[in-house]
C-alpha positions in Angstrom: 65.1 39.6 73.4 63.9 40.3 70.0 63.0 43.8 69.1 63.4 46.6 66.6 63.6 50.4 67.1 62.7 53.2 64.4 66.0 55.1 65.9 69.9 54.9 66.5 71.4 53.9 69.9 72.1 55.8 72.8 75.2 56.1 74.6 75.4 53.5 78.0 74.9 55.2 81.3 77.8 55.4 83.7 76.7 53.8 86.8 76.8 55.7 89.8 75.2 54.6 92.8 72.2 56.4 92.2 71.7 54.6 88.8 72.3 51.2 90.4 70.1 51.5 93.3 67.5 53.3 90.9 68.1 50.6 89.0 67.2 47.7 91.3 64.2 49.7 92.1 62.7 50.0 89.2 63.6 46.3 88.5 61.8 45.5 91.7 58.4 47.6 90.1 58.6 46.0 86.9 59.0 42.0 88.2 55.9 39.6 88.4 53.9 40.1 89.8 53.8 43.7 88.5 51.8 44.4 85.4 53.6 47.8 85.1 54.9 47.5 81.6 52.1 44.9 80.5 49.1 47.5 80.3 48.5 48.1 84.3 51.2 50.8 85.2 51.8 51.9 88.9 54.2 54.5 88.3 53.0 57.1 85.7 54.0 60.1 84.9 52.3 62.4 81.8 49.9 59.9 82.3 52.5 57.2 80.3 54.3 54.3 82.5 57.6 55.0 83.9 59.7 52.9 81.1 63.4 54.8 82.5 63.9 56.7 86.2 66.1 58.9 86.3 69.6 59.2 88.2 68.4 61.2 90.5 65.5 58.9 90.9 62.8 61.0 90.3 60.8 60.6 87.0 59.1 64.1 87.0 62.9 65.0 87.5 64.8 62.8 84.4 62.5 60.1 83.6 61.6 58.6 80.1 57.9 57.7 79.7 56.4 55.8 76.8 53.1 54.3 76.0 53.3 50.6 76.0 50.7 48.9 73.5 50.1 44.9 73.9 48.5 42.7 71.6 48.5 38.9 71.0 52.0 39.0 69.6 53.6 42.2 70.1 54.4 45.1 73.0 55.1 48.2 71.5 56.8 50.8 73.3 55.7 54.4 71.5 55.1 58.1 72.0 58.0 58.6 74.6 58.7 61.9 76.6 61.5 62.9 78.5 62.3 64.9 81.2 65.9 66.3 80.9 68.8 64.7 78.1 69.0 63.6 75.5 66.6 64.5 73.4 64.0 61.7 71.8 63.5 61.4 68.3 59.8 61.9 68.1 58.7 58.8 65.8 61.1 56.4 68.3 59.3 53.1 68.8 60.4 49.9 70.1 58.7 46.7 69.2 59.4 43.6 70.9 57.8 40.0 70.3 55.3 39.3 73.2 56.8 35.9 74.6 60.1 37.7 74.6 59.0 40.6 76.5 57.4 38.5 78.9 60.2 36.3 79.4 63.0 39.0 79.7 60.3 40.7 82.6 60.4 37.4 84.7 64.2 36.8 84.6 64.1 40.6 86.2 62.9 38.9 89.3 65.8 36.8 89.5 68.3 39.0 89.1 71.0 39.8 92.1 72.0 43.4 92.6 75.9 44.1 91.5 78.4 46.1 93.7 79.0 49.6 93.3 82.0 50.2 91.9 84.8 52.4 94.0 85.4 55.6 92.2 89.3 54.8 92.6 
């Protein structure tokens, strides 16, 4: 998917259990049919979607929440708040080209859960 950010990285989550179920979860919210992150959000919180859930799979808890603006050729994710860490750089923004968006959201309905991985 082609997008560009106005900040660095972040370091990759180490999947728990609770990550991957939340995970699925939130995959499930944000598949077609949803409109959730294309301008008709069903899980809000600060009044902004849901664009992260936490580990502990409470948003009010650990989520990230961003606006999400949509025109003809762009999605723009903007104006985040956090619950928890890290921190967000206050002018983050993502932008992503529309068809892209759109596309990555539909192969989230296709998508097969993975196994958890033992904690040998």
């Amino acid at each position: 998917m082609a997008f560009s950010s106005t900040s660095g990285s972040y370091g990759r989550l180490a999947p728990g259990p609770a990550v991957c179920f939340g995970l699925l979860s939130y995959a499930r919210a944000v598949a077609p049919p949803s409109r959730h992150l294309l301008g008709t959000p069903t899980y809000v919180e600060n009044g902004l979607p849901v664009i992260l859930d936490g580990g502990c799979l409470v948003a009010g808890c650990c989520g990230v929440m961003a606006r999400v603006s949509i025109n003809e050729r762009t999605v723009v994710w903007s104006n985040f708040f956090a619950r928890g860490r890290p921190d967000i750089p206050a002018d983050l923004k993502f932008t992503f080209d529309r068809d892209d968006y759109e596309r990555a959201l539909a192969e989230v309905a296709t998508l097969e859960p993975e196994p958890i991985p033992d904690d040998d």
